[in-house]
N, C-alpha and C positions, 0 to 999 in steps of 0.2 A: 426039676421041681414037680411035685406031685400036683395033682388039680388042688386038693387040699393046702397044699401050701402057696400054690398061685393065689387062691381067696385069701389065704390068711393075707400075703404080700399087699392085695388090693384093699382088706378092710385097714390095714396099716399106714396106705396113702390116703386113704375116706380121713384117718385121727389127725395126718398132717395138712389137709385142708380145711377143716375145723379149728386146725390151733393156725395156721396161717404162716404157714410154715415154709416156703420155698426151698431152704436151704433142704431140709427132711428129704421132700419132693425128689429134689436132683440127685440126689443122693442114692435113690432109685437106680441112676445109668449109670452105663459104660461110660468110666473117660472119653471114648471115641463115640457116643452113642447121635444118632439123629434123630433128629425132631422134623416134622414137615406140618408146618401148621399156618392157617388162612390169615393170620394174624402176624406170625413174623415172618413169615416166608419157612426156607432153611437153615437149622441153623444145626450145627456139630459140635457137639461136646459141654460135659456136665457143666460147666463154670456160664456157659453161652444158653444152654438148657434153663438153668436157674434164674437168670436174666428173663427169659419169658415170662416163667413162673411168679417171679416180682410184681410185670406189670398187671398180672391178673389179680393181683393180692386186695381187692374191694374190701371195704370192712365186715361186711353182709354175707360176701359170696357162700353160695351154696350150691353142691353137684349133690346132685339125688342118682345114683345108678341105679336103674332100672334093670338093667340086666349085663352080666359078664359071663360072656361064652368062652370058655377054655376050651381049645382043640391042640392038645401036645404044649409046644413053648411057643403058641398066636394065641393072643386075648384079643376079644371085642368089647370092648365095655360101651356099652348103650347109656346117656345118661341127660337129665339137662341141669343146665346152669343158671340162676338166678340168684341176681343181687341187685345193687342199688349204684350209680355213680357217685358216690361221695367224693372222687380222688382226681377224675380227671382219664382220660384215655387217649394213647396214641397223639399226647403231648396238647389235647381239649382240655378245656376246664371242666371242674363237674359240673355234669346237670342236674344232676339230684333224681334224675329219672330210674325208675326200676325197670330190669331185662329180667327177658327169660328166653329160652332161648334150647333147643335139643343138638347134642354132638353124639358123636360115635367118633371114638379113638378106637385105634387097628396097635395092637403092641409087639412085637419080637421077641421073648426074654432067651436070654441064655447067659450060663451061673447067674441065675439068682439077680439079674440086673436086665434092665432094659436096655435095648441094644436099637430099637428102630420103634418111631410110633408116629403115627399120622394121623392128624385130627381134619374130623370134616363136621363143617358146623355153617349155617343159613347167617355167614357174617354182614352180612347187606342187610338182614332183619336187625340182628342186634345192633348194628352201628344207628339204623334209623328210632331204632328203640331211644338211643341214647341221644341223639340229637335232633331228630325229628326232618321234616324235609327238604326245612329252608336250609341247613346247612350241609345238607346231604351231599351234594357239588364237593364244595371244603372239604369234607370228611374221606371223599375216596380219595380228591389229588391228593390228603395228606397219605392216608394208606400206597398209592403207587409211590410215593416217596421215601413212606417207612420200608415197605418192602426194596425199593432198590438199594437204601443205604443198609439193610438185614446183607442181601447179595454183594453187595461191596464188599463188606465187613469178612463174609462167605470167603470171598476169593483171596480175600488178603490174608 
């Protein structure tokens, strides 16, 4: 893919997180593609990919990219995320609280699909965004939790 058409690719996933679209999204990878993200841990392949993408589905949410650096078939997309709890997270009730919050995802393409991407994102910030500190305790044992049944799931 050209730089030109690596941007077109990215302004194309910008329209499916706007319409709220996870399915769109996964649809981006390789059958075999990995994901490495602070949130679910590891997880392999488009159908397991799209499941992440779900639980970020907020009503609100919004990624503003600030910048995407094409070097060959590696993208960096620099960007941040804001929305509102309405739904609940990592099996919480909503709080109604608004995050905001900066990532940088790392991508891999080749033909035309992503094949590896790694998100690093200040998730200690945004989980206390959404529940503030008295439940902060609660919120990570539930995260070592979510991510060891992610690695279960992984192995099986």
């Amino acid at each position: 893919m050209t730089a030109e058409e690596i941007a077109a690719f990215f302004d194309r996933r910008a329209e499916a997180w706007v319409r709220h679209d996870p399915e769109a999204l996964a649809s981006d990878y390789a059958e075999d593609a990995v994901l490495h993200s602070p949130t679910a841990g590891i997880v392999s392949g488009r159908i397991a990919i799209e499941r992440v993408y779900r639980v970020w589905m907020f009503p609100d949410i919004k990624l503003d990219t600030e910048q995407l650096i094409i070097a060959g078939d590696q993208v960096t997309q620099v960007l941040t995320v804001s929305g509102t709890d309405t739904v609940g997270f990592l099996g919480f009730p909503p709080t109604g609280k608004a995050f905001r919050f900066p990532c940088v995802f790392l991508f891999e393409l080749r033909e035309n699909q992503i094949v590896r991407e790694r998100r690093f994102m200040d998730r200690g910030a945004f989980l206390l965004q959404l529940v503030g500190e008295a439940r902060a305790d609660e919120m990570r044992q539930l995260y070592r939790e979510t991510l060891e049944r992610a690695r279960l799931e992984y192995e099986i």
